[in-house]
N, CA, C and O atoms as a GROMACS GRO file, in nm:
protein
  392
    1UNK      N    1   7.721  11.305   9.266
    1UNK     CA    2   7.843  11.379   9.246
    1UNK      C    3   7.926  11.383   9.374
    1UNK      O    4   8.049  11.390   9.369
    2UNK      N    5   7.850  11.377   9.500
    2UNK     CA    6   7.917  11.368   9.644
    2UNK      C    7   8.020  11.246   9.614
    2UNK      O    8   8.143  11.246   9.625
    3UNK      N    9   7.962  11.178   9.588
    3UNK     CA   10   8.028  11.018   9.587
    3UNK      C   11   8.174  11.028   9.527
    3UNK      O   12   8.282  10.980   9.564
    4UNK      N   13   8.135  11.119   9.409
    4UNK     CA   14   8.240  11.078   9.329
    4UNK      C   15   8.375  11.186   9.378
    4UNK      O   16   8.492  11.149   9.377
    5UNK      N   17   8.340  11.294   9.409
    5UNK     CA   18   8.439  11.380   9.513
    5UNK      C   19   8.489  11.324   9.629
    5UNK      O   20   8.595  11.359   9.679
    6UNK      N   21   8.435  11.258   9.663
    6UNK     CA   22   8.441  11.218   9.847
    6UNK      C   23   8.594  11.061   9.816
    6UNK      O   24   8.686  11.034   9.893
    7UNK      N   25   8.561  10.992   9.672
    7UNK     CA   26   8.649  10.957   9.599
    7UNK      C   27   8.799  10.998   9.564
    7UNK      O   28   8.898  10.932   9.596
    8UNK      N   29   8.799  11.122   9.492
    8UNK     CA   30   8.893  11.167   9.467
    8UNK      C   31   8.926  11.215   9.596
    8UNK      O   32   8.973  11.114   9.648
    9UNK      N   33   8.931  11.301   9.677
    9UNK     CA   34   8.985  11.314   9.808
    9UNK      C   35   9.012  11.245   9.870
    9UNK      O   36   9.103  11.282   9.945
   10UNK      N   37   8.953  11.079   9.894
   10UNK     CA   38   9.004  10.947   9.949
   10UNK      C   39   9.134  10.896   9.868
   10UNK      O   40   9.231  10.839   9.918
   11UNK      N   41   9.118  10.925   9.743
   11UNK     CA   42   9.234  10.854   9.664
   11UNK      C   43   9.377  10.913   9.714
   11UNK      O   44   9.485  10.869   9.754
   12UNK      N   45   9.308  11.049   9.685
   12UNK     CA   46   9.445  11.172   9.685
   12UNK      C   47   9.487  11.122   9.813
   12UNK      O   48   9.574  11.034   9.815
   13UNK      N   49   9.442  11.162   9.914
   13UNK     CA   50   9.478  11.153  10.054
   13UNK      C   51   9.566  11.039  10.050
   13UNK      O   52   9.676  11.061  10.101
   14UNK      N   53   9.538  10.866   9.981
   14UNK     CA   54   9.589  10.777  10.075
   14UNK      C   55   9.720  10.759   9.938
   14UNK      O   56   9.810  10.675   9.948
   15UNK      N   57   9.705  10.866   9.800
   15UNK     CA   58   9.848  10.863   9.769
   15UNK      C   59   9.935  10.944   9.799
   15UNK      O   60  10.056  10.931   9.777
   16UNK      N   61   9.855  11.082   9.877
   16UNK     CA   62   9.992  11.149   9.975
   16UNK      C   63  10.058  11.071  10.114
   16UNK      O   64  10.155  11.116  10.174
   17UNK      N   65   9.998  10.970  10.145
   17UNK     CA   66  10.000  10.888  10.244
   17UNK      C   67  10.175  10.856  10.236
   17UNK      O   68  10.281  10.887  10.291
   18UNK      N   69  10.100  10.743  10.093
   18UNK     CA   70  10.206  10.626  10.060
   18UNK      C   71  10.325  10.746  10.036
   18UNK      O   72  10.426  10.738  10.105
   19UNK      N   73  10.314  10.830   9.960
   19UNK     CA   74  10.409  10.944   9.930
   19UNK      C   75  10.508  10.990  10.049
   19UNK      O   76  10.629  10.972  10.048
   20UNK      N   77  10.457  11.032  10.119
   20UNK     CA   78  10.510  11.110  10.253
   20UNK      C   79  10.596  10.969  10.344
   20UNK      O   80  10.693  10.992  10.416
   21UNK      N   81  10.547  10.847  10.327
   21UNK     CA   82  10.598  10.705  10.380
   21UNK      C   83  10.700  10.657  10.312
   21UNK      O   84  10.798  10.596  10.356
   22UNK      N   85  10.673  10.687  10.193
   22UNK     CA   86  10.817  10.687  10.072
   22UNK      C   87  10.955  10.765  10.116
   22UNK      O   88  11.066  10.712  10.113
   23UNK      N   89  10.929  10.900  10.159
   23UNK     CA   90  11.025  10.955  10.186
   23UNK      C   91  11.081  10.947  10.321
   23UNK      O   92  11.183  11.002  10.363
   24UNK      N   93  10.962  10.834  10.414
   24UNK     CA   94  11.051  10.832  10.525
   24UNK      C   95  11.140  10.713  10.495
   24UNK      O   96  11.256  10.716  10.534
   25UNK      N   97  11.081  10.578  10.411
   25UNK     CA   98  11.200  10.518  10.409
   25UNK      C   99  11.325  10.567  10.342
   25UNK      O  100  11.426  10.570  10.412
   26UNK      N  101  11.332  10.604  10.225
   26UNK     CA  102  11.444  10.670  10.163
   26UNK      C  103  11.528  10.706  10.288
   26UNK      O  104  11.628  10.638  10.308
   27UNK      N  105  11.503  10.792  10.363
   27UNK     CA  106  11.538  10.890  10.440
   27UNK      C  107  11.656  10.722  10.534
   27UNK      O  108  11.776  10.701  10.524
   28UNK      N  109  11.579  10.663  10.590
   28UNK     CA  110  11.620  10.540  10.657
   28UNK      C  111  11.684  10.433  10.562
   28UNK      O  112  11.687  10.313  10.588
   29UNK      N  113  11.720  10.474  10.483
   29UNK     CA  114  11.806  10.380  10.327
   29UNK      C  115  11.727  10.250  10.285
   29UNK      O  116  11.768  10.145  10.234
   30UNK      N  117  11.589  10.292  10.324
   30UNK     CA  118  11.511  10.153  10.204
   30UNK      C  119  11.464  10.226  10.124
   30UNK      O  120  11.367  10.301  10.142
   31UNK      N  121  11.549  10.207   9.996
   31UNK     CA  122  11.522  10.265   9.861
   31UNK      C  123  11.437  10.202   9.792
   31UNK      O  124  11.332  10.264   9.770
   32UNK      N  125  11.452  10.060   9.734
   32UNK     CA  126  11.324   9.961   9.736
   32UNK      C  127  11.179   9.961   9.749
   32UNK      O  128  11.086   9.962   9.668
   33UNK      N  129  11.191   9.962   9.904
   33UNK     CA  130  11.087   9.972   9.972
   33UNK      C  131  10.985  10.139   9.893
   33UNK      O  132  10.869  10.156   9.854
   34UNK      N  133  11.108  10.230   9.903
   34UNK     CA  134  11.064  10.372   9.940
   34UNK      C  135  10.997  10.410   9.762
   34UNK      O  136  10.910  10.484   9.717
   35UNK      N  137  11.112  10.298   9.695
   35UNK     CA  138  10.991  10.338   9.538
   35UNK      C  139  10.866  10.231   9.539
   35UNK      O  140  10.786  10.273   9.456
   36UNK      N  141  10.816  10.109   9.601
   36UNK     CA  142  10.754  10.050   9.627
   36UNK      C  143  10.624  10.122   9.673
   36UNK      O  144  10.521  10.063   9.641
   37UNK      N  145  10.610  10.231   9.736
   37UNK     CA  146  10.506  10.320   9.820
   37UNK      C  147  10.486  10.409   9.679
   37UNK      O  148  10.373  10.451   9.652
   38UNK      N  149  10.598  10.435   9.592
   38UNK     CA  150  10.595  10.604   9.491
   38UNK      C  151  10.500  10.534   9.417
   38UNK      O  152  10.408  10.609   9.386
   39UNK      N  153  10.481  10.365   9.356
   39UNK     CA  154  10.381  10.254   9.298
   39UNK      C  155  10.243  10.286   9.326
   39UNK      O  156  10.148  10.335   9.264
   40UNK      N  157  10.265  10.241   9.444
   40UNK     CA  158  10.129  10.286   9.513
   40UNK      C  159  10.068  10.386   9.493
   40UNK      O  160   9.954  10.396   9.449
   41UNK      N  161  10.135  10.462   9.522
   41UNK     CA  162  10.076  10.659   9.546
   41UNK      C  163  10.045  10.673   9.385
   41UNK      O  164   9.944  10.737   9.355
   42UNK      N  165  10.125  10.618   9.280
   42UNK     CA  166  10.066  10.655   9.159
   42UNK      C  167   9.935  10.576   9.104
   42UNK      O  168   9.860  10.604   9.010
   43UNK      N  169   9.934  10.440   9.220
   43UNK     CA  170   9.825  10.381   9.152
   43UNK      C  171   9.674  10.452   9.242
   43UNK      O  172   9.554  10.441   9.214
   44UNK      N  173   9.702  10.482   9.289
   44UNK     CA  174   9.580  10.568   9.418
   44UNK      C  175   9.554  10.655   9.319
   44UNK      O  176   9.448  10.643   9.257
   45UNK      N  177   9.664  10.779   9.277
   45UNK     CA  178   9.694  10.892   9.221
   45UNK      C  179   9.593  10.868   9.077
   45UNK      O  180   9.517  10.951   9.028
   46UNK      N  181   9.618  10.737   9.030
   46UNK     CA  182   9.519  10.714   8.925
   46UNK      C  183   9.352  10.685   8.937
   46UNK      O  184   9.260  10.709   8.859
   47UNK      N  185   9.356  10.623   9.070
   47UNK     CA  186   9.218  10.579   9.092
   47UNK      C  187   9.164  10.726   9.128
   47UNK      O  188   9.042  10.733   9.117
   48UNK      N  189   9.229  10.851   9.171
   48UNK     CA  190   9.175  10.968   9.190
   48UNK      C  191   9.164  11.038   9.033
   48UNK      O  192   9.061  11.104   9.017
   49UNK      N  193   9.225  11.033   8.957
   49UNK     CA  194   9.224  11.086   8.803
   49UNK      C  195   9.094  11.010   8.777
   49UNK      O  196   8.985  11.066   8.787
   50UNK      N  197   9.103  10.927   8.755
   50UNK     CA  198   8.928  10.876   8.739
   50UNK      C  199   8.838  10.942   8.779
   50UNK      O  200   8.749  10.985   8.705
   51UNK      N  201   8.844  10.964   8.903
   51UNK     CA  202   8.703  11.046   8.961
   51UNK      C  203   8.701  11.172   8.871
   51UNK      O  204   8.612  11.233   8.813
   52UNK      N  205   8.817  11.184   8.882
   52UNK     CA  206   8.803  11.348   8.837
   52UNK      C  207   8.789  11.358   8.681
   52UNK      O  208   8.730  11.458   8.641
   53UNK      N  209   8.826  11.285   8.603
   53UNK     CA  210   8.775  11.235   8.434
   53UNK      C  211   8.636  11.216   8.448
   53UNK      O  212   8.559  11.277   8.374
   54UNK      N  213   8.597  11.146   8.527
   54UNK     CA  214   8.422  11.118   8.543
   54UNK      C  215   8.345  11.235   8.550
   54UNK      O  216   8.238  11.256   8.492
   55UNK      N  217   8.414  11.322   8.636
   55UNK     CA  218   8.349  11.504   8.642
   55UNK      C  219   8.329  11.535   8.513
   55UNK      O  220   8.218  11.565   8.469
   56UNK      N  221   8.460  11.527   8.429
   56UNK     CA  222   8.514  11.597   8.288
   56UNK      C  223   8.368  11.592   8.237
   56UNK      O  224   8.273  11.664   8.206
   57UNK      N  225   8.407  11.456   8.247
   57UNK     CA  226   8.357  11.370   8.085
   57UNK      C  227   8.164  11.416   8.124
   57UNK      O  228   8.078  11.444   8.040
   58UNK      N  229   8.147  11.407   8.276
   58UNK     CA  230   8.008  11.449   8.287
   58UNK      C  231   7.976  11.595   8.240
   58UNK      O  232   7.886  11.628   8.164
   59UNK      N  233   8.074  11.681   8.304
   59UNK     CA  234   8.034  11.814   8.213
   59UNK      C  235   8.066  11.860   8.077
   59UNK      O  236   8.034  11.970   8.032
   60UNK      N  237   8.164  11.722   7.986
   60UNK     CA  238   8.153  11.763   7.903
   60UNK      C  239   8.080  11.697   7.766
   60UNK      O  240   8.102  11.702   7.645
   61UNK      N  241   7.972  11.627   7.858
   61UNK     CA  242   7.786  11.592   7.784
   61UNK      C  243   7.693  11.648   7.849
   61UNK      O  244   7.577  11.612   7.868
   62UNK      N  245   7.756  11.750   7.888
   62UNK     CA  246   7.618  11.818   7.964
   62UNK      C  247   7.537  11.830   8.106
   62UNK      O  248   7.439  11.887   8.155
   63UNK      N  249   7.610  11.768   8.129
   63UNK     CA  250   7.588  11.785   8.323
   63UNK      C  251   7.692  11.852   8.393
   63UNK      O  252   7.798  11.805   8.434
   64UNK      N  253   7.645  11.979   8.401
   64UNK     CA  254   7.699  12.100   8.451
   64UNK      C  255   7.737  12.069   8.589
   64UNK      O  256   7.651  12.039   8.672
   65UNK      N  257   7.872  12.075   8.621
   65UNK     CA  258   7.888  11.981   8.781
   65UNK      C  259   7.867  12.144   8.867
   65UNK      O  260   7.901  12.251   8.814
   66UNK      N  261   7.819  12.135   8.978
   66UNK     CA  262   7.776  12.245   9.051
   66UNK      C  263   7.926  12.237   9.150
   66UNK      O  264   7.996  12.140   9.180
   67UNK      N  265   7.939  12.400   9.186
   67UNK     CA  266   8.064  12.431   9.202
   67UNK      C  267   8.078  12.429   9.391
   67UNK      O  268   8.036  12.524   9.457
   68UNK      N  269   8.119  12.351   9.432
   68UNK     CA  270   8.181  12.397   9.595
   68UNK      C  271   8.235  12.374   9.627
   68UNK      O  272   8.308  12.294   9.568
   69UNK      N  273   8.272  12.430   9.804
   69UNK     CA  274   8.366  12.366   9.827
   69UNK      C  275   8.462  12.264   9.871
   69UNK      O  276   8.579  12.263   9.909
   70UNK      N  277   8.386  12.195   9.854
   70UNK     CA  278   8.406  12.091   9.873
   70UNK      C  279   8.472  11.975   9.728
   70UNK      O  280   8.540  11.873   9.734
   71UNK      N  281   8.406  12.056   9.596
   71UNK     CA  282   8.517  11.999   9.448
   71UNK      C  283   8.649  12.103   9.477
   71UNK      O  284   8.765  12.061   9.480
   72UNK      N  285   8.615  12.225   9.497
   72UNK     CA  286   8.744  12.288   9.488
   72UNK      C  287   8.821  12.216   9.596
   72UNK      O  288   8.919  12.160   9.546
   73UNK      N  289   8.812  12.197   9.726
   73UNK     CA  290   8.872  12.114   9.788
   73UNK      C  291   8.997  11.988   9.725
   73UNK      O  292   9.119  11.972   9.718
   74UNK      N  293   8.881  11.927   9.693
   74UNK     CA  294   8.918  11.803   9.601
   74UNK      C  295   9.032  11.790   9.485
   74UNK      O  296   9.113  11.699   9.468
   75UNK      N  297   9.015  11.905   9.412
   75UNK     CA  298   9.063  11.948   9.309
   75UNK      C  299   9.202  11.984   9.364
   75UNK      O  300   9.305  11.941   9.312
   76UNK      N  301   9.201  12.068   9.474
   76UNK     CA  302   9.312  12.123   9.519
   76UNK      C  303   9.420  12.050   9.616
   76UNK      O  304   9.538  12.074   9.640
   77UNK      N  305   9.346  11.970   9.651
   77UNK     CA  306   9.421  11.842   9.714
   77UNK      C  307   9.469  11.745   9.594
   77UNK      O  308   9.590  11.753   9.574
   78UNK      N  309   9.406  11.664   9.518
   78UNK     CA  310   9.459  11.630   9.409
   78UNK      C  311   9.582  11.684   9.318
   78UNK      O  312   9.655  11.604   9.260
   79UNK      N  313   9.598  11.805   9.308
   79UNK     CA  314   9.714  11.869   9.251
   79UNK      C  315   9.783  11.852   9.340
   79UNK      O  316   9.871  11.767   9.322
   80UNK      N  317   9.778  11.933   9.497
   80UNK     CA  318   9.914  11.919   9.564
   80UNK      C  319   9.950  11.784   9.547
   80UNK      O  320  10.058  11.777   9.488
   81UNK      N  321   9.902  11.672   9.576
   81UNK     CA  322   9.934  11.528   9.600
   81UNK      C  323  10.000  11.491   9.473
   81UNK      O  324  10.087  11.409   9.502
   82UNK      N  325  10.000  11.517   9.330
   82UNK     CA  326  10.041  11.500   9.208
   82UNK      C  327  10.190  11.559   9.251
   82UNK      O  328  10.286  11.482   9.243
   83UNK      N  329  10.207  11.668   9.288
   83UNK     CA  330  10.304  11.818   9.338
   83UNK      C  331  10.390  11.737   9.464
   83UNK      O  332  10.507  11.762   9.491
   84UNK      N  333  10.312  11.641   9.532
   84UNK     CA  334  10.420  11.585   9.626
   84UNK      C  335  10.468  11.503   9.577
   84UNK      O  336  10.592  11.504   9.577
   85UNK      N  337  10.398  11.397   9.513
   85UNK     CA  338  10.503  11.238   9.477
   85UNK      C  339  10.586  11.255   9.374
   85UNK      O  340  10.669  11.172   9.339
   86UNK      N  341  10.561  11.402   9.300
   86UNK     CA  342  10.694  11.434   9.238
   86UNK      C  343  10.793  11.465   9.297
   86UNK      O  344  10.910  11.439   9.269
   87UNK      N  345  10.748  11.524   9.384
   87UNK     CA  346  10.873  11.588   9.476
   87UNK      C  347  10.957  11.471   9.557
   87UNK      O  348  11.079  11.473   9.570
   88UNK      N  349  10.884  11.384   9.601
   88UNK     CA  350  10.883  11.250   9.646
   88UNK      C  351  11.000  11.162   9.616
   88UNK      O  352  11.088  11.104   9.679
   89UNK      N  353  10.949  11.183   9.449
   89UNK     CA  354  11.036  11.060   9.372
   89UNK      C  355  11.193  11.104   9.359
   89UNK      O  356  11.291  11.034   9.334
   90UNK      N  357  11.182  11.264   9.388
   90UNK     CA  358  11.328  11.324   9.314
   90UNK      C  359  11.412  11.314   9.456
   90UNK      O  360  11.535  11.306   9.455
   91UNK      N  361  11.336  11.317   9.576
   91UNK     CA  362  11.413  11.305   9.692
   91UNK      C  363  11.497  11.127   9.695
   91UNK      O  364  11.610  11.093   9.730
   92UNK      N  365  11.385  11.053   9.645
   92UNK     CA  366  11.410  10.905   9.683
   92UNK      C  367  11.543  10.910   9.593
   92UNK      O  368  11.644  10.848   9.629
   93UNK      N  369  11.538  10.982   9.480
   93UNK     CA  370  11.653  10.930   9.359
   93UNK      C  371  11.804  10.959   9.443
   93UNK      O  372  11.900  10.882   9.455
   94UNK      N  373  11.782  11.134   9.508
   94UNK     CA  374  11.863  11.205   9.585
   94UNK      C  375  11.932  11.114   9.686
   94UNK      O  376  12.053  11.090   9.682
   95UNK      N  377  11.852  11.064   9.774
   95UNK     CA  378  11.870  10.935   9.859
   95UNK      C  379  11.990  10.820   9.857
   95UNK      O  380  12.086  10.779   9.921
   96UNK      N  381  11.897  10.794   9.707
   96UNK     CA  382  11.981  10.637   9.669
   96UNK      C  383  12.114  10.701   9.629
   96UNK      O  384  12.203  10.620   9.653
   97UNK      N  385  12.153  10.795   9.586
   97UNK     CA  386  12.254  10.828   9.494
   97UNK      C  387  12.361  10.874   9.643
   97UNK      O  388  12.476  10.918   9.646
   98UNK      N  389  12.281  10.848   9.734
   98UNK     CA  390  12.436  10.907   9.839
   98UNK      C  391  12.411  10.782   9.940
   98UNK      O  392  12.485  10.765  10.037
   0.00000   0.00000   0.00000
């Protein structure tokens, strides 16, 4: 179960990465580029939904996932990171449009 947390927190992390890199190009007028990274961050963003479906789907046949902090961690990083590349994408749009 370490494995599979230590996962989702790797994912999350390197799609707040691409996320936060998105908005610096925008910011510097590569719009392109800057949805090119929002790609990324959603495809990370997915390889972290996996981990965390793998939890689901384990506790929901019966393997009770044991609680710390280290999932809540996980869990809670995963949302913000969902919570940024939205925020992300609406800046890049903001961007291009001026």
């Amino acid at each position: 179960m370490e494995e599979i947390i230590l996962n989702l927190i790797m994912h999350s992390g390197e799609a707040r990465s691409y996320a936060m890199e998105a908005m610096e190009l925008a910011k510097s007028g590569d719009i392109e580029g800057a949805r090119g990274l929002i790609e990324k961050s959603n495809e990370e963003l997915g390889l972290a939904h996996h981990s965390q479906t793998s939890l689901i789907q384990g506790e929901a046949g019966g393997q009770k996932a044991e609680f710390s902090l280290l999932l809540i961690h996980a869990q809670d990083h995963l949302m913000t990171t969902m919570t940024l590349k939205d925020l992300a994408s609406q800046i890049i749009d903001i961007h291009a449009r001026l």
